[in-house]
C-alpha positions in Angstrom: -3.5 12.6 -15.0 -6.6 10.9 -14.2 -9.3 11.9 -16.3 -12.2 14.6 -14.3 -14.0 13.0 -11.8 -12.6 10.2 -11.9 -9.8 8.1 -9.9 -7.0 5.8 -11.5 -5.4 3.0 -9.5 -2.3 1.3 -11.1 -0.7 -1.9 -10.3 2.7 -2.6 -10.6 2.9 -6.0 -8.5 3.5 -7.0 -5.4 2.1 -4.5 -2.7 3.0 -1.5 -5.3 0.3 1.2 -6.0 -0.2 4.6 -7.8 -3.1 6.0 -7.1 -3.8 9.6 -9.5 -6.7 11.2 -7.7 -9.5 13.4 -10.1 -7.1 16.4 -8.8 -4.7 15.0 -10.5 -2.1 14.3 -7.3 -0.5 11.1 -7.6 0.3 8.8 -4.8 2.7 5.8 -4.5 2.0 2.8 -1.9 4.9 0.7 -1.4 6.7 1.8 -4.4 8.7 -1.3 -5.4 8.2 -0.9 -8.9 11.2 -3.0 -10.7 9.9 -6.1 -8.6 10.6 -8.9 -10.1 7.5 -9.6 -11.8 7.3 -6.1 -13.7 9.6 -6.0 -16.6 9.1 -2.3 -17.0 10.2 -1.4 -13.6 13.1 0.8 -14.6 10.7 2.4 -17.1 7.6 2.6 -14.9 10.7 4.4 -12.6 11.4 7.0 -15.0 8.2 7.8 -16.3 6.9 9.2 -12.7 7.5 12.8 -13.6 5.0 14.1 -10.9 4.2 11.8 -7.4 3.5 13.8 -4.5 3.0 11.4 -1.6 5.0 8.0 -0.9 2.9 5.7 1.2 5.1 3.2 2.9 3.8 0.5 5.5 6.8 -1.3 7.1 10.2 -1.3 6.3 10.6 -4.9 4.3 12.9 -4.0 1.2 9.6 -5.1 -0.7 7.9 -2.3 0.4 10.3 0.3 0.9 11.3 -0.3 -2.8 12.5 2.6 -5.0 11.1 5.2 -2.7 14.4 7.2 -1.8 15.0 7.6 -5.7 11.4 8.4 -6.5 11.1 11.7 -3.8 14.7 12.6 -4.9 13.8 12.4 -7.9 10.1 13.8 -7.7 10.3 15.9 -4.6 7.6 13.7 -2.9 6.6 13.9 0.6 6.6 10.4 2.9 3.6 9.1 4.2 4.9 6.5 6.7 4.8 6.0 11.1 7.3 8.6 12.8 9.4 5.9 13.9 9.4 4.5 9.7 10.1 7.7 8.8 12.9 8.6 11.2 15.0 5.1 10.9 14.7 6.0 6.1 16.4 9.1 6.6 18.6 7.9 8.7 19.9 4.3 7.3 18.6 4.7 3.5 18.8 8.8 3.1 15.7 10.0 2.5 15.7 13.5 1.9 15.0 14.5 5.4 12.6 17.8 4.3 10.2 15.1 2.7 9.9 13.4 6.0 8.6 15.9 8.5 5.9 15.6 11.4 3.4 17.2 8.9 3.2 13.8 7.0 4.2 11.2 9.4 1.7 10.2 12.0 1.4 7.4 13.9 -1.6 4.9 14.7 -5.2 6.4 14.4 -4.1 10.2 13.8 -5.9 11.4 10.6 -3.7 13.6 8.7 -5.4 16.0 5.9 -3.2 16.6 3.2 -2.6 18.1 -0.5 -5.4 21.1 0.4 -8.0 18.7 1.7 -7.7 16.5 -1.4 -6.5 13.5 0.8 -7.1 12.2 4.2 -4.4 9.3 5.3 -4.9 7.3 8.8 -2.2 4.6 9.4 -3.9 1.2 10.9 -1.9 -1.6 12.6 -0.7 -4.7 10.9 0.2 -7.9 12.1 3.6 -8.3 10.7 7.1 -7.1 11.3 8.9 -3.9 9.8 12.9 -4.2 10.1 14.4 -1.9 7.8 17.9 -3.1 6.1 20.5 -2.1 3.9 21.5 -3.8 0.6 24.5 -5.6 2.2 24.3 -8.2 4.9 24.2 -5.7 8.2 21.3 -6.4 10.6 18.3 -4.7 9.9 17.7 -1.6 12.5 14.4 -0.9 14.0 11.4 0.8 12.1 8.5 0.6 14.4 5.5 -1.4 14.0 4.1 -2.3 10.5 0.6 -0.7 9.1 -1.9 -1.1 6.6 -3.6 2.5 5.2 -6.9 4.1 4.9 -7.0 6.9 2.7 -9.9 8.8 1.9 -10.2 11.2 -1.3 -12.2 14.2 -1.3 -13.8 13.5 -4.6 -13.6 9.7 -4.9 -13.0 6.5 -3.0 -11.9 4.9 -0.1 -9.0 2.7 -0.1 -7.9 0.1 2.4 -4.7 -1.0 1.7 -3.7 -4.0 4.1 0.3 -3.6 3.9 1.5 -7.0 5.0 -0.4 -8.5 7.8 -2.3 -11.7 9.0 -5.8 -11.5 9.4 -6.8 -10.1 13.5 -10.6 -8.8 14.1 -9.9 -5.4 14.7 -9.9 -4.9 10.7 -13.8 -4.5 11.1 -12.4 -1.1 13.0 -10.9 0.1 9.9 -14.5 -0.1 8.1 -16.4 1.1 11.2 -15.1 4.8 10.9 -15.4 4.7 7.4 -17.0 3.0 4.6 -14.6 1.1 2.7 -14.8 1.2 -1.2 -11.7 -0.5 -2.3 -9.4 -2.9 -0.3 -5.9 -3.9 -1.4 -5.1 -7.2 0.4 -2.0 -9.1 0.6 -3.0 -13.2 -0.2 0.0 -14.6 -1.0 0.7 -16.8 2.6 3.8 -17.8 4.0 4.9 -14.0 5.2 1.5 -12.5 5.3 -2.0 -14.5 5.6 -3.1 -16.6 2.9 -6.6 -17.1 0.4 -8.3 -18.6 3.5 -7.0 -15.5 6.2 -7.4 -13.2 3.5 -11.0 -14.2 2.3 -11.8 -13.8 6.2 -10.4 -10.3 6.7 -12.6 -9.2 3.5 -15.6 -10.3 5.0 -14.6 -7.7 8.1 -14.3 -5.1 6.1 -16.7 -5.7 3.6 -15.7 -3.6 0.6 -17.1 -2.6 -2.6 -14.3 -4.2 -4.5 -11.2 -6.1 -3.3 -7.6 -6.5 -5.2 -5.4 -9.2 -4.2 -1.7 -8.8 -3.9 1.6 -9.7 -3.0 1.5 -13.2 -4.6 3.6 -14.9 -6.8 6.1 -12.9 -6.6 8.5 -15.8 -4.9 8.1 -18.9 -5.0 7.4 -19.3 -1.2 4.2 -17.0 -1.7 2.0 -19.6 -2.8 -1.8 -17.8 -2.8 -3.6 -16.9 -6.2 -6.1 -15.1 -7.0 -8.3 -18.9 -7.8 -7.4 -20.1 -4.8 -9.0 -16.6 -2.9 -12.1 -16.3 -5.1 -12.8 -19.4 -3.7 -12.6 -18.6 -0.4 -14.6 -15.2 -0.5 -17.4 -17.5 -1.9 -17.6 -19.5 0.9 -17.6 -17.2 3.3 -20.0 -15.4 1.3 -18.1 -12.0 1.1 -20.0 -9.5 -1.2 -17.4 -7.3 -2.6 -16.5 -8.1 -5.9 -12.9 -9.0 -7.0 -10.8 -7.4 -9.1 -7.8 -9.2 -10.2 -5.3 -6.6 -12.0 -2.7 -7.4 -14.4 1.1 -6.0 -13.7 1.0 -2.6 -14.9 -2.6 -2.3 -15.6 -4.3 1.1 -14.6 -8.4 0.8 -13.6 -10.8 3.9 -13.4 -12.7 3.4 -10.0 
């Protein structure tokens, strides 16, 4: 439980998040927790004794993750677009009364959850968001991908990207409201890249910015070094916060 008045962000790789709010609710983002660059994953798994929201952006395995055994175990509630929502409880099982309209909105509807605690607003993405099983059947459709804003009642802002490339309407996402911490994907190849990346921060302009999805394949290609740089040249003022697998921050 994070400790009063303060927020805890952990990192588990990937796009993968808990956030434990100064309430104490715990959130996932993109659960995919026994990636292949955590080696606790099946640990990290079992020690989520309470989560109470599942964030999930599009419906890439990588992001989806463990999130159908997480609420069955947990009881959590999905966060995700309607059409997200409709196509996990229908191809992976998600318990369908964790998956109602209360919790899954679509683009630019603000939904106040957890007694007030939370405020989530799904954003667009410019990516794709097939949703598959594990065997070799075609993914089905899952909607359109998004990054997430969510708001805390007693503690930051959080923009978490999802997988996208970098478009100009991210400077929307910041124009609502200020954005204190921004999760961004930097690893190239299926998302943007340092350069892209570097260029979406300056839009946004965050306090603080954590890279992720990198490394975790071969194909994605982006470090952190190789995004510092670029936030330098283009003279982006948040700082960077590069977090270790497993690692848990108080912001």
């Amino acid at each position: 439980m994070a400790a009063a008045n303060s927020t805890q962000l952990t990192w588990y790789g990937q796009s993968a998040f808990k956030i434990v709010t100064s309430s104490g609710n715990v959130l996932l983002i993109d659960p995919w927790l026994n990636n292949p660059k955590n080696p606790r994953g099946q640990e990290d798994i079992a020690a989520l004794k309470r989560v109470d929201l599942i964030l999930i952006t599009h419906g890439h395995a990588d992001h989806v993750g463990n999130s159908v055994e997480i609420a069955k175990a947990t009881g959590a509630k999905l966060v995700a677009t309607l059409d997200l929502a409709t196509a996990m409880k229908t191809v992976l099982g998600f318990p369908p009364a964790q998956a109602e309209m209360e919790t899954t909105p679509m683009f630019g509807g603000e939904v106040t959850l957890l007694d007030g605690d939370v405020k989530i607003t799904l954003v667009p993405a410019v990516h794709g968001s097939g949703l598959g099983k594990d065997d070799d059947s075609a993914p089905v459709y899952a909607g359109e991908p998004s990054g997430v804003a969510i708001a805390l009642r007693n503690g930051p802002t959080f923009y978490h990207t999802g997988d996208t490339d970098l478009f100009s309407d991210m400077a929307l996402v910041a124009s609502y409201t200020r954005i204190d911490i921004m999760m961004v994907c930097i690893g190239d190849h299926f998302t943007m890249g340092p350069r892209r990346a570097a260029a979406a921060v300056k839009l946004v302009n965050p306090r603080m910015v954590i890279p992720m999805h990198y490394e975790t394949f071969p194909v994605l290609t982006g470090t952190p070094e190789a995004f510092d740089r670029e936030l330098k040249k283009n003279e982006a003022q948040a700082e960077m916060r590069v977090m270790a697998i497993g690692e848990t921050i108080t912001v």
